[in-house]
VOLOLO-802925 format. One line per field, with one value per residue: residue in one letter; y, z, x of N, C-alpha, C, CB in turn. Coordinates in nm, 4 decimals. Glycine has a CB too. Layout:
N
rest <- A / ...
n.Y <- Y / ...
n.Z <- Z / ...
n.X <- X / ...
ca.Y <- Y / ...
ca.Z <- Z / ...
ca.X <- X / ...
c.Y <- Y / ...
c.Z <- Z / ...
c.X <- X / ...
cb.Y <- Y / ...
cb.Z <- Z / ...
cb.X <- X / ...
This chain:
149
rest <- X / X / X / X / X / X / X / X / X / X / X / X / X / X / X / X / X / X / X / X / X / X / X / X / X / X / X / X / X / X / X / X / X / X / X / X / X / X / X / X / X / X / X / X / X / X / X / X / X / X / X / X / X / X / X / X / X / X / X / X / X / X / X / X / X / X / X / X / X / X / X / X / X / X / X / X / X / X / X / X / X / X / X / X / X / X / X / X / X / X / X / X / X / X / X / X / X / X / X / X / X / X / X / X / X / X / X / X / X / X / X / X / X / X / X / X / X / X / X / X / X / X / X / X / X / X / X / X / X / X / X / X / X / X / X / X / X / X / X / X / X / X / X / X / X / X / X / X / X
n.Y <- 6.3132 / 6.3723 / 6.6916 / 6.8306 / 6.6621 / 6.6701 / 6.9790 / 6.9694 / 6.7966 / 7.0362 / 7.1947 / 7.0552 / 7.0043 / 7.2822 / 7.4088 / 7.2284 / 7.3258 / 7.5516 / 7.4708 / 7.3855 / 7.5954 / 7.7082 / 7.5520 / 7.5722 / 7.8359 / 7.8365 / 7.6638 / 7.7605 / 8.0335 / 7.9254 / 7.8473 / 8.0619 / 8.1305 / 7.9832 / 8.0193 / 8.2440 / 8.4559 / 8.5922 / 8.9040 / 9.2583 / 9.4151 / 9.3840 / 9.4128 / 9.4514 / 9.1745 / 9.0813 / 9.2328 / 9.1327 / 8.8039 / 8.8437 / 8.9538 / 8.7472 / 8.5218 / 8.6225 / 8.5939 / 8.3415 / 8.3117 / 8.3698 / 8.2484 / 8.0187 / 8.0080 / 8.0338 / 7.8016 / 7.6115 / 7.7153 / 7.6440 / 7.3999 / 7.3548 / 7.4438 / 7.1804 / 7.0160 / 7.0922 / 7.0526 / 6.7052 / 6.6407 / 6.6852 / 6.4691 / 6.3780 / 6.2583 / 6.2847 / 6.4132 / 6.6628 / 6.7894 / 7.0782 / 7.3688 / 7.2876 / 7.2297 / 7.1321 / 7.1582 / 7.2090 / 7.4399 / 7.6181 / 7.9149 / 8.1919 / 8.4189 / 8.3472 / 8.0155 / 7.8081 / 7.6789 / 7.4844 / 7.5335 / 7.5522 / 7.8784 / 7.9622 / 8.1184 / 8.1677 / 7.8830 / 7.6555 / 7.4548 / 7.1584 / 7.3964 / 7.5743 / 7.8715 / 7.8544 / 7.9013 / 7.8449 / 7.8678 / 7.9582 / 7.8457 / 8.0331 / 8.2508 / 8.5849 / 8.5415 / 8.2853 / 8.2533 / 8.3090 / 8.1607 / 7.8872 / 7.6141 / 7.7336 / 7.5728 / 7.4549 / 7.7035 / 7.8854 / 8.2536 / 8.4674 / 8.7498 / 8.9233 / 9.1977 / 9.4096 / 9.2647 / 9.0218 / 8.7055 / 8.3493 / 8.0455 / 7.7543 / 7.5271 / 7.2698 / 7.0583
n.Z <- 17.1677 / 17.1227 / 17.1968 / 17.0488 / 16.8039 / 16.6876 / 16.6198 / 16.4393 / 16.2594 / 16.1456 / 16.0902 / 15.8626 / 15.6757 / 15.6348 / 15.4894 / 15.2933 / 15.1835 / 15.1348 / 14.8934 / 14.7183 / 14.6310 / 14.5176 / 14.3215 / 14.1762 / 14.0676 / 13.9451 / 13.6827 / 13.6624 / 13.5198 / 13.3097 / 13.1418 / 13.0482 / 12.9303 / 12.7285 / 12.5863 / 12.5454 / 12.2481 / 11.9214 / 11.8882 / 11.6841 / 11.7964 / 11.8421 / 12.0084 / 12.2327 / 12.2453 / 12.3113 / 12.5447 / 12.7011 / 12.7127 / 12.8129 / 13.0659 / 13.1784 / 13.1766 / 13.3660 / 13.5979 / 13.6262 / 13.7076 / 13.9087 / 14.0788 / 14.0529 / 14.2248 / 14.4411 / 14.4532 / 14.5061 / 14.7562 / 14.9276 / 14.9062 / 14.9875 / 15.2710 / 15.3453 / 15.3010 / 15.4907 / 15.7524 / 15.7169 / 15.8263 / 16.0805 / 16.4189 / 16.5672 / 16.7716 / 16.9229 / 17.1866 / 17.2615 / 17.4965 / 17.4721 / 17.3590 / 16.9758 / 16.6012 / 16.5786 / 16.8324 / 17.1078 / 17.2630 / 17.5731 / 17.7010 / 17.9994 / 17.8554 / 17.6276 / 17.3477 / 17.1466 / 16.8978 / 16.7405 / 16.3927 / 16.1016 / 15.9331 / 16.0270 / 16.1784 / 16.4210 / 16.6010 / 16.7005 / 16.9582 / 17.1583 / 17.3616 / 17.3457 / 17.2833 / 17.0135 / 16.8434 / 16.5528 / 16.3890 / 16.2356 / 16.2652 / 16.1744 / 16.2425 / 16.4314 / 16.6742 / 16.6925 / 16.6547 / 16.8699 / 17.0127 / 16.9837 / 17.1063 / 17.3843 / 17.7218 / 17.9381 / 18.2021 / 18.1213 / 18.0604 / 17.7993 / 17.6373 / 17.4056 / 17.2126 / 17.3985 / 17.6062 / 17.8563 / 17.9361 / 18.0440 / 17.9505 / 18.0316 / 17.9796 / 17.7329 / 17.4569
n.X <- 23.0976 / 23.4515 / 23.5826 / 23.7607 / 23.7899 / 23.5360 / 23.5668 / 23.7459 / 23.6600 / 23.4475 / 23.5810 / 23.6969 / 23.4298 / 23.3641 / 23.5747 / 23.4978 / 23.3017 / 23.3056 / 23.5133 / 23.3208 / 23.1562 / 23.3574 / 23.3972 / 23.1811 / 23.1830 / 23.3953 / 23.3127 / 23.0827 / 23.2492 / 23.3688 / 23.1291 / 23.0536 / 23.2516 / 23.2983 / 23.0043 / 23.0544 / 23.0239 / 23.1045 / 23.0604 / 22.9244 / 23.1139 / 23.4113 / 23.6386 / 23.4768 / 23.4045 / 23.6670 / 23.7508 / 23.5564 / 23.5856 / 23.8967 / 23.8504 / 23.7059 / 23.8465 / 24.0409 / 23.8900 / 23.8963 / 24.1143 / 24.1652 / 23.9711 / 24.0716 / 24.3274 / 24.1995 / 24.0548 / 24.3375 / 24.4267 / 24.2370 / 24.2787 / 24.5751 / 24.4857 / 24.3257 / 24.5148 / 24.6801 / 24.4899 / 24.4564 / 24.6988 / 24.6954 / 24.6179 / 24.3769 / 24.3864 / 24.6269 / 24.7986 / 24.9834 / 25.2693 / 25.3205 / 25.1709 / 25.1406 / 25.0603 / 24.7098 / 24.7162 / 24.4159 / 24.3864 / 24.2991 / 24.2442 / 24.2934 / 24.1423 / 24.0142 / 23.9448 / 24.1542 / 24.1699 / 24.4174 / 24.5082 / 24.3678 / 24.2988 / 23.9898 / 23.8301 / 23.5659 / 23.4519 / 23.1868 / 23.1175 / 23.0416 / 22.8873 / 23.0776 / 23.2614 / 23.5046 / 23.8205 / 23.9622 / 24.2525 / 24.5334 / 24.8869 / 25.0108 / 24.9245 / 24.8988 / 24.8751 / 24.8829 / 25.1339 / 25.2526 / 25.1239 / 25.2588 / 25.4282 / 25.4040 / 25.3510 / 25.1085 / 25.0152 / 25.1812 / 25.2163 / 25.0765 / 25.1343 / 24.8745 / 24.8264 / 24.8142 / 24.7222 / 24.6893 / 24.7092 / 24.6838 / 24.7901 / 24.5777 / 24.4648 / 24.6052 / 24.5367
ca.Y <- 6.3156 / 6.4797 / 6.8372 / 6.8426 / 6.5620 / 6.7482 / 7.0839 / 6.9034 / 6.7501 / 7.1141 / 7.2805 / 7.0026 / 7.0811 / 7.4242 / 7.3684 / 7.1527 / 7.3936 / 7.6731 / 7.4102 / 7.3384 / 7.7299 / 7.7737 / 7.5040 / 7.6019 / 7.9868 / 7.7998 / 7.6122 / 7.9113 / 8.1158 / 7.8008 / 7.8354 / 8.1890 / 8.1308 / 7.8689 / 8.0499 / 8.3870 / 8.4382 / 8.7264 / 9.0185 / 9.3054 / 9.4630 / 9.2840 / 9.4638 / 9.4481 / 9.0299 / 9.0271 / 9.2547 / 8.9878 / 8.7360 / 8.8790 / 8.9575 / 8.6352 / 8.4556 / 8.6523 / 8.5827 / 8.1839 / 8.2050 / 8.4145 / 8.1332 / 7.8721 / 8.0315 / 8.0133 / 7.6414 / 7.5828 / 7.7738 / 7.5521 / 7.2500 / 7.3657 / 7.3761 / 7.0562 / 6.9171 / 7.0692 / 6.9687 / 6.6230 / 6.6546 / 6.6287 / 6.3650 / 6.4494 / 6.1691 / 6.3346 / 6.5056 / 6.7444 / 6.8788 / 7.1963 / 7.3640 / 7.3103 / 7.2243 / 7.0473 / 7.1656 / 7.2477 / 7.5338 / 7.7191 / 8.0218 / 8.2358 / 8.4818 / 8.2245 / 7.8815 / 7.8317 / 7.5149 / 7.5200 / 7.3967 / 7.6907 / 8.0321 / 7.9536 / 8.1909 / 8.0758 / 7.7645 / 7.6298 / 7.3509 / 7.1711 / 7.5053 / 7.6702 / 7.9173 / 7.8306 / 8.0015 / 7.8384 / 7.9414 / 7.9284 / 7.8650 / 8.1873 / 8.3968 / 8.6736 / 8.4582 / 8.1213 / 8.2649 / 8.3496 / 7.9981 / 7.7369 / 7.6253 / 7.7555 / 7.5127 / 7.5270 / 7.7990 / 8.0025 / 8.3593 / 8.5321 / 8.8890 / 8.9756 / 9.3113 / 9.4615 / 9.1695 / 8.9299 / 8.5839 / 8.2154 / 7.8780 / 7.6827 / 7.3992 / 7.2009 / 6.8771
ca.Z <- 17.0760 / 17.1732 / 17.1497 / 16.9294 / 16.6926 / 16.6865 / 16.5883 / 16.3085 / 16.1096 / 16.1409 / 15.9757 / 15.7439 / 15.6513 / 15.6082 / 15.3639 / 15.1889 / 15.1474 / 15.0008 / 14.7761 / 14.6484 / 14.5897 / 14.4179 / 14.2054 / 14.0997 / 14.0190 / 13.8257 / 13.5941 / 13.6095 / 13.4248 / 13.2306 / 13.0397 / 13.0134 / 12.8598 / 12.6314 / 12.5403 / 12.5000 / 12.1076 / 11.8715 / 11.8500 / 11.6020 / 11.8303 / 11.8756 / 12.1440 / 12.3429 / 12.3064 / 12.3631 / 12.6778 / 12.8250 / 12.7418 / 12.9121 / 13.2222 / 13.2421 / 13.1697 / 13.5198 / 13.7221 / 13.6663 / 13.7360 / 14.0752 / 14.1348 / 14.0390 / 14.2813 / 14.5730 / 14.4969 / 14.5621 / 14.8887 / 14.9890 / 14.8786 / 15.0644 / 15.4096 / 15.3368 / 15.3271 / 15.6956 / 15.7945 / 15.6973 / 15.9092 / 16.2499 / 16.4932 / 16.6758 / 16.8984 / 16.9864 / 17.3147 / 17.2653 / 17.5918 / 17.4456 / 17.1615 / 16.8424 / 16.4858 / 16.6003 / 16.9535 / 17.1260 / 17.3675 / 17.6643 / 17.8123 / 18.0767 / 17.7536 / 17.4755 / 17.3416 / 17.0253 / 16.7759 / 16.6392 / 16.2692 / 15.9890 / 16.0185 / 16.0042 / 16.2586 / 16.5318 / 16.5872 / 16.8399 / 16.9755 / 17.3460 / 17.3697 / 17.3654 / 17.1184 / 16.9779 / 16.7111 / 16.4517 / 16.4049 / 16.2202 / 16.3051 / 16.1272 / 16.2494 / 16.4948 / 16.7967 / 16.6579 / 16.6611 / 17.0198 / 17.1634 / 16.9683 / 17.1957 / 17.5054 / 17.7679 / 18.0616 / 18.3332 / 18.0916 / 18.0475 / 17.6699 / 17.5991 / 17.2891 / 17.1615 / 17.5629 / 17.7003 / 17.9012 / 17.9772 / 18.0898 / 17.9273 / 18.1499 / 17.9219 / 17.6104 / 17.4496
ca.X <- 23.2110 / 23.5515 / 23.5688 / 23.8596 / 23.6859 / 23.3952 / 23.6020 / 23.8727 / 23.5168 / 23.3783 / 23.7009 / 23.6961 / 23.3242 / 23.3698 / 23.6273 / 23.4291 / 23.1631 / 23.4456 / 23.5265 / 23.2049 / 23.1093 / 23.4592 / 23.4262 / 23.0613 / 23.1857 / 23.4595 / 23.2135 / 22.9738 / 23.2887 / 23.4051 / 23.0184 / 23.0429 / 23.3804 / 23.2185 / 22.9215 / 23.0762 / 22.9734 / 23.1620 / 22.9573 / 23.0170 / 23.1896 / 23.4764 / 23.6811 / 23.4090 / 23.4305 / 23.8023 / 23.7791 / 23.4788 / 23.6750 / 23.9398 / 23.7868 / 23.6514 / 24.0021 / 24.0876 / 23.8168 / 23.8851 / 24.3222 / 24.1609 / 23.9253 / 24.1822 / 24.4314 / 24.1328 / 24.0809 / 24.4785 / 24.4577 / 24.1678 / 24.3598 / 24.6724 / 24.4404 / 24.2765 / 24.6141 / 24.7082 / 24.4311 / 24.4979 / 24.8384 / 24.5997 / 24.5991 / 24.2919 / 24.4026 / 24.7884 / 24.7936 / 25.1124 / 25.2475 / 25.3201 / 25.1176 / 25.1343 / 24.9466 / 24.6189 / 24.6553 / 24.3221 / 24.4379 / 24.1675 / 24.3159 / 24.2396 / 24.1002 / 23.9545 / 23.9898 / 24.2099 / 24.2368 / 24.5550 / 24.4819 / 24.3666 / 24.2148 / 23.8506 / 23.7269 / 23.4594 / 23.3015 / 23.0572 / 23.1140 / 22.9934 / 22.8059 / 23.1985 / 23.3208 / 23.6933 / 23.8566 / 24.0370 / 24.3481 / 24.6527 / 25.0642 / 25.0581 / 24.8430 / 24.9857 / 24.8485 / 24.9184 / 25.2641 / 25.2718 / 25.0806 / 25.3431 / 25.5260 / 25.3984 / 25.3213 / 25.0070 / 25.0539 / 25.2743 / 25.1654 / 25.0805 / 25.0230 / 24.8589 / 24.7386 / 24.8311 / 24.6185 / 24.7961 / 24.6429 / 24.7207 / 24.7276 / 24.4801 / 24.4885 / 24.6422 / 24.4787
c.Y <- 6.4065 / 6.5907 / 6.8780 / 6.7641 / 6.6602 / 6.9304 / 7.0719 / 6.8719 / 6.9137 / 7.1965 / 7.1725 / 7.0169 / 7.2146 / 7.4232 / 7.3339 / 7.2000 / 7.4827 / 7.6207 / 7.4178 / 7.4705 / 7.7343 / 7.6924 / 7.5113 / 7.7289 / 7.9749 / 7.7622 / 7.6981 / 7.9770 / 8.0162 / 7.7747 / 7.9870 / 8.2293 / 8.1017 / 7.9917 / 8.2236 / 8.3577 / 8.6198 / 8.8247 / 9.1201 / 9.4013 / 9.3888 / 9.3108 / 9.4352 / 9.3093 / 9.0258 / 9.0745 / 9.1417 / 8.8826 / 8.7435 / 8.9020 / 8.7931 / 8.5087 / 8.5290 / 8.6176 / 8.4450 / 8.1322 / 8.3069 / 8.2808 / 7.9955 / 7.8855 / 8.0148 / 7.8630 / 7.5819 / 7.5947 / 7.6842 / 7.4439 / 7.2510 / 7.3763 / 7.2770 / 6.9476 / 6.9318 / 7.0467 / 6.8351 / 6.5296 / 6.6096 / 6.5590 / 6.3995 / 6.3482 / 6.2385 / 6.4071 / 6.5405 / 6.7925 / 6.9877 / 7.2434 / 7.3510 / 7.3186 / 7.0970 / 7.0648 / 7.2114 / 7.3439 / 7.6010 / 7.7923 / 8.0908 / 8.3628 / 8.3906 / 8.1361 / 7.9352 / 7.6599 / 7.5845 / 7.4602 / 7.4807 / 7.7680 / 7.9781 / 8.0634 / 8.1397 / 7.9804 / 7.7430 / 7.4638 / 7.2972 / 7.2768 / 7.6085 / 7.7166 / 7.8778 / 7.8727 / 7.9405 / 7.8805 / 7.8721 / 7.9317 / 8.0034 / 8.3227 / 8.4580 / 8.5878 / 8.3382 / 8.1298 / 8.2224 / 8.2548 / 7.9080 / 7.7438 / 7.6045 / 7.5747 / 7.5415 / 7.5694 / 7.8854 / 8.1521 / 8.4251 / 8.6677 / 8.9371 / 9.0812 / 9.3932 / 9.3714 / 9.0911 / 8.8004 / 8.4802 / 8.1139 / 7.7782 / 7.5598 / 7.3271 / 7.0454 / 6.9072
c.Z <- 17.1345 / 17.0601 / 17.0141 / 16.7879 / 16.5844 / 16.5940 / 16.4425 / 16.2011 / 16.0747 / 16.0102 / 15.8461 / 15.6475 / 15.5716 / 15.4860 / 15.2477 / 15.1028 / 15.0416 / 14.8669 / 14.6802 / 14.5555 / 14.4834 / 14.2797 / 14.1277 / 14.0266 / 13.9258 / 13.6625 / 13.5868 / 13.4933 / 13.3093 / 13.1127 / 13.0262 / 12.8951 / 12.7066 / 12.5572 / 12.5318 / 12.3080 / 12.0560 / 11.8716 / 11.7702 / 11.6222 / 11.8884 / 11.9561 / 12.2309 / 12.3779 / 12.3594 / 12.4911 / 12.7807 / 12.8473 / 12.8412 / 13.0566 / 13.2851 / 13.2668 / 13.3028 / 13.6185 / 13.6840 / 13.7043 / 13.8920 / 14.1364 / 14.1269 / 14.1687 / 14.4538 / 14.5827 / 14.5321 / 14.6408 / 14.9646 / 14.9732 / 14.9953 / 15.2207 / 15.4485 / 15.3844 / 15.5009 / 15.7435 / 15.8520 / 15.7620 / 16.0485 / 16.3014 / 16.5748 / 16.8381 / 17.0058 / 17.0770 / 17.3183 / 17.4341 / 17.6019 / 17.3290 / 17.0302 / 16.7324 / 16.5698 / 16.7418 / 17.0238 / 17.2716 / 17.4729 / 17.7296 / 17.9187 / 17.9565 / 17.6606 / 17.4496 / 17.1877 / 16.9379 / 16.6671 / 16.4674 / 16.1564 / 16.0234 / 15.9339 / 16.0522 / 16.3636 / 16.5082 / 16.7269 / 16.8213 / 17.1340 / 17.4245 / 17.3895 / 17.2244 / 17.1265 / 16.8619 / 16.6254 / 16.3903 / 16.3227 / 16.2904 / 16.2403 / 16.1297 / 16.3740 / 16.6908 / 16.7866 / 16.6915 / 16.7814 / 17.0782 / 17.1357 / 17.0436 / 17.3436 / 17.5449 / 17.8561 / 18.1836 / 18.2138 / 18.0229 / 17.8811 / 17.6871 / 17.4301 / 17.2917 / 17.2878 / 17.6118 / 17.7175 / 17.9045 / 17.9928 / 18.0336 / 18.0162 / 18.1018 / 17.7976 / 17.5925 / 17.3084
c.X <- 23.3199 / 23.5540 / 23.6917 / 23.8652 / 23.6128 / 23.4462 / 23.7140 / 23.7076 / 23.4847 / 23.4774 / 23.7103 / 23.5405 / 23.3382 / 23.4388 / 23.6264 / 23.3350 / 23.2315 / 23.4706 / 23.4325 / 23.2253 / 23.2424 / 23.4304 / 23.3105 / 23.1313 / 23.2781 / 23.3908 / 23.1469 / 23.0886 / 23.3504 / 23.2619 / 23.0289 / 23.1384 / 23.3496 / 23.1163 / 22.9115 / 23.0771 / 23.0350 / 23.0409 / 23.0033 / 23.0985 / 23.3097 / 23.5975 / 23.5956 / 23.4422 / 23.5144 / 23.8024 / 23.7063 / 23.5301 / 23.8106 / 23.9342 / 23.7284 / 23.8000 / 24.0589 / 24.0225 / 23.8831 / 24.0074 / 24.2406 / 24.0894 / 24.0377 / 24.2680 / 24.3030 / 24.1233 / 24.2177 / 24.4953 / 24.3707 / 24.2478 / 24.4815 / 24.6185 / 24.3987 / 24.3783 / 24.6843 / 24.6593 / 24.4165 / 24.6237 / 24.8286 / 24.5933 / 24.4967 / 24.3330 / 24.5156 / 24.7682 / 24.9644 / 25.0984 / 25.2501 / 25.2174 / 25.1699 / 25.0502 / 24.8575 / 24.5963 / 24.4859 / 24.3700 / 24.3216 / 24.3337 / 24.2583 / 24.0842 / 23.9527 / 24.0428 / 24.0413 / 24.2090 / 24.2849 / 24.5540 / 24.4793 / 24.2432 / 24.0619 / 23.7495 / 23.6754 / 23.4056 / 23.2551 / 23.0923 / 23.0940 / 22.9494 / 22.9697 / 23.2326 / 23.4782 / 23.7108 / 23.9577 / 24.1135 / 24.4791 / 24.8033 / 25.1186 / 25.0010 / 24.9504 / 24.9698 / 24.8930 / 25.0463 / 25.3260 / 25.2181 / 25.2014 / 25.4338 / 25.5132 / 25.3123 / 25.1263 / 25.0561 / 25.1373 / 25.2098 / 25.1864 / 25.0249 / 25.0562 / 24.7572 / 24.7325 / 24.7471 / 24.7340 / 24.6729 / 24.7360 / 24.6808 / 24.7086 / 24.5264 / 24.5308 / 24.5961 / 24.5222
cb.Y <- 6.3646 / 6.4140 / 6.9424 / 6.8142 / 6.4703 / 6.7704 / 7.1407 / 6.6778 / 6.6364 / 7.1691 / 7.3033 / 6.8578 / 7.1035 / 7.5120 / 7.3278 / 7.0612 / 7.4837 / 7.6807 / 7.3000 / 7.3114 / 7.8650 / 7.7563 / 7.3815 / 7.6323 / 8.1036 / 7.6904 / 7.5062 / 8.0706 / 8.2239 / 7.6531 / 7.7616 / 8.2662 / 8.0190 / 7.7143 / 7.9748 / 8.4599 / 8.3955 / 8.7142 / 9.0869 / 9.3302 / 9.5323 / 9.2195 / 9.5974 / 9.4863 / 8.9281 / 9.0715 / 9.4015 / 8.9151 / 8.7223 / 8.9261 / 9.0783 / 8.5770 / 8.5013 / 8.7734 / 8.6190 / 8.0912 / 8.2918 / 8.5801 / 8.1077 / 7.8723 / 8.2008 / 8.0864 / 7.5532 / 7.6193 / 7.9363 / 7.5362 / 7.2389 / 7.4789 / 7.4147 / 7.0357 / 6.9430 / 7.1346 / 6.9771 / 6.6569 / 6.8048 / 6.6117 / 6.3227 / 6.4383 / 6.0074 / 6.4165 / 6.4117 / 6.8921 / 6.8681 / 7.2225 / 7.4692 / 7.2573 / 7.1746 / 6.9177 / 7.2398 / 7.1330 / 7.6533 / 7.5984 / 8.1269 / 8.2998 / 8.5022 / 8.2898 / 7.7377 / 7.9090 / 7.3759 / 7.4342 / 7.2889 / 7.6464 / 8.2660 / 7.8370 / 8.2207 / 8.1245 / 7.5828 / 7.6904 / 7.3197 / 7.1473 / 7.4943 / 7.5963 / 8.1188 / 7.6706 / 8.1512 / 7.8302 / 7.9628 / 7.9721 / 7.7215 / 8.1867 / 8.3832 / 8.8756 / 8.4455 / 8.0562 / 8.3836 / 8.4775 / 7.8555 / 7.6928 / 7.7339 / 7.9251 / 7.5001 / 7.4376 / 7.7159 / 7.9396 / 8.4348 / 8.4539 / 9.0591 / 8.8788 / 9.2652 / 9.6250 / 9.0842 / 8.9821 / 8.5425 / 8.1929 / 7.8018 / 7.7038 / 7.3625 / 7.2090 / 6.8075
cb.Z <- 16.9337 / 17.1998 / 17.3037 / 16.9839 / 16.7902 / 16.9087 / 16.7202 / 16.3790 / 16.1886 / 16.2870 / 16.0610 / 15.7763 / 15.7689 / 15.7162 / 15.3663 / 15.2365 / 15.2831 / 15.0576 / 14.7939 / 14.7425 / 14.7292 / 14.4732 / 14.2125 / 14.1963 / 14.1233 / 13.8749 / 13.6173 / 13.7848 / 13.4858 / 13.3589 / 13.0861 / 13.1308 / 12.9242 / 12.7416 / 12.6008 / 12.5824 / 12.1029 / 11.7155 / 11.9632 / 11.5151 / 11.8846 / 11.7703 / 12.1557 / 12.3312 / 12.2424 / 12.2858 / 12.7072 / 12.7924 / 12.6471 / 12.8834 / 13.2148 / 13.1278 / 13.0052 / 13.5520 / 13.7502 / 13.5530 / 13.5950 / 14.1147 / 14.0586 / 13.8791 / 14.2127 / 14.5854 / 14.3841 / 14.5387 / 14.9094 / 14.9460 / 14.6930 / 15.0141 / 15.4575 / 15.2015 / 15.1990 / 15.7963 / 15.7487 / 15.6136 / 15.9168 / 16.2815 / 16.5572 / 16.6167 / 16.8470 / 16.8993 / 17.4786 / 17.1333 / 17.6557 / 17.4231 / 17.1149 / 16.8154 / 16.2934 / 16.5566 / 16.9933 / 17.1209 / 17.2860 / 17.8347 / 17.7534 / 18.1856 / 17.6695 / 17.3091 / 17.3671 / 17.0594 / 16.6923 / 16.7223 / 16.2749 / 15.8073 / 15.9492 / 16.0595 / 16.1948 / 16.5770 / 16.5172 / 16.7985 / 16.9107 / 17.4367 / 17.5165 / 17.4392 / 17.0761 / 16.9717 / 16.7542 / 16.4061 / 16.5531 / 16.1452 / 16.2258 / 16.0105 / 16.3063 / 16.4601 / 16.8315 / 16.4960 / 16.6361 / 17.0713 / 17.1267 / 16.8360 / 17.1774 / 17.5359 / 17.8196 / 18.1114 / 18.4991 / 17.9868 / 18.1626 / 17.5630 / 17.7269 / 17.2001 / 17.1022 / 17.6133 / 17.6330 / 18.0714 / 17.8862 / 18.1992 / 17.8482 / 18.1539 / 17.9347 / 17.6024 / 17.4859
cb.X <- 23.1672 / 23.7103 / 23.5982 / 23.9773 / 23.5394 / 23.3285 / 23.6527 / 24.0167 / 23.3005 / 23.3424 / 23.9007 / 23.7404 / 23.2732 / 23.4369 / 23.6557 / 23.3743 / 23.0705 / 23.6472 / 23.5457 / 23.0488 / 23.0929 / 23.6325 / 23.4784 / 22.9114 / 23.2226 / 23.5244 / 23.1467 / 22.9319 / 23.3882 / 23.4297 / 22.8587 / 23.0646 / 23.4823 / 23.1096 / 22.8348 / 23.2559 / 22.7574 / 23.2315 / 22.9046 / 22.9742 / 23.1368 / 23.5000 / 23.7030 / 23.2641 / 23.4431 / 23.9338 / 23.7338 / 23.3500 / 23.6930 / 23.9509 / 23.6312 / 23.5093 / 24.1082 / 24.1012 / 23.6372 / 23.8355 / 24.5982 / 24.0515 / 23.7884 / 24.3083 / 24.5308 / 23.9856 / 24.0394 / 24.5667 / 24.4271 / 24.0380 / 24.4417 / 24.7516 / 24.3725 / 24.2334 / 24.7350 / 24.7301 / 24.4012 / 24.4950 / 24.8900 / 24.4969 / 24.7082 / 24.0898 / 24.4579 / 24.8916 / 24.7226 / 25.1141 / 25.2890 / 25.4483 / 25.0704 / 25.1843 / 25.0184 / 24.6516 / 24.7416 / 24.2202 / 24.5133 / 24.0033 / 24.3663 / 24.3809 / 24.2444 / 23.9327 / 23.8654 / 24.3756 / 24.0956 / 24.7047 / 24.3178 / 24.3542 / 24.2987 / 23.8141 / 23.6277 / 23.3539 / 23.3394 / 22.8268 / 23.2134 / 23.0996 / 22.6636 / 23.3328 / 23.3052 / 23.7662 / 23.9195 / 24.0109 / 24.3604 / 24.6508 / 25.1750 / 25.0764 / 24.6350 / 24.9108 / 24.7187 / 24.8997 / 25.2949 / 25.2152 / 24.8854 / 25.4072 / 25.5679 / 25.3091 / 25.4484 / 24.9018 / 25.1631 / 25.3829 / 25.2228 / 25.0041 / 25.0683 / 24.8326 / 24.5840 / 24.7850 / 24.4636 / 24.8912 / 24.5411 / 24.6924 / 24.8026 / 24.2948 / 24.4107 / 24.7920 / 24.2718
C-alpha cells in the first residue's frame, strides 16, 4: 500500500477513535444529567448539575475540533504529488519525515516513523512551500528536504 495511503487511513482512524471516546463521555454526562435526582440539599443538586452542564459544552467543543480535522482531512488527495509542500504533502528530510495533514503525533508506517503535522504547527509553518534540496532550520537545527510526495 502507498506510504501516504497507509498514513491518511491511520489519521483518519485515530480520529475515529477520539470520536468514539468523546461521544461515549458525552452520553455518559447526558445520563448523569438525566438521572441526576433532587436531594434535600438542593445547592448541592444545582452545583452537580452545573458542573455537569460544563463538562458536556467542553466535550461538545472537543467533538467540533474533531469534526473540523475530519473535514481537512477530507481535503487530501493521497494521489496529488505537489512539487512544493503543502496540505497532504508527505515530506522526508535530512532530520524526520512529516505528513502534512493534522497534528496527530507519530505513526509507524513501512517500519518509518512520520509525524503528523499541521499547516499550523511551528514546523508546518516553515515546510509549506519549501521545495526538495531547500534548507530548514528549526529550533537551531538546520536540515534538508530530501523528498516531497
Amino acid at each position: 500500500m502507498n506510504l501516504k495511503v497507509s498514513l491518511h487511513q491511520q489519521c483518519v482512524q485515530l480520529l475515529e477513535n477520539r470520536r468514539k471516546i468523546i461521544q461515549n463521555q458525552m452520553a455518559d454526562i447526558q445520563n448523569s444529567l438525566t438521572s441526576e435526582t433532587k436531594s434535600s440539599a438542593g445547592d448541592k443538586h444545582e452545583t452537580g448539575r452545573a458542573m455537569l452542564q460544563i463538562e458536556l459544552e467542553k466535550t461538545g467543543k472537543q467533538l467540533a475540533e474533531i469534526d473540523k480535522l475530519r473535514t481537512t482531512l477530507s481535503k487530501i488527495n493521497t494521489e496529488e504529488r505537489l512539487g512544493k509542500v503543502g496540505l497532504g504533502s508527505l515530506v522526508f528530510t535530512s532530520k524526520a519525515h512529516y505528513f502534512i495533514a493534522v497534528s496527530l503525533g507519530a505513526l509507524q508506517a513501512d517500519g518509518k516513523t512520520v509525524y503528523a503535522i499541521s499547516i499550523g504547527t511551528p514546523i508546518g509553518q516553515l515546510l509549506i512551500g519549501k521545495c526538495v534540496g531547500d534548507n530548514v532550520t528549526f529550533n537551531g537545527n538546520s536540515f534538508v528536504i530530501e523528498k516531497v510526495i
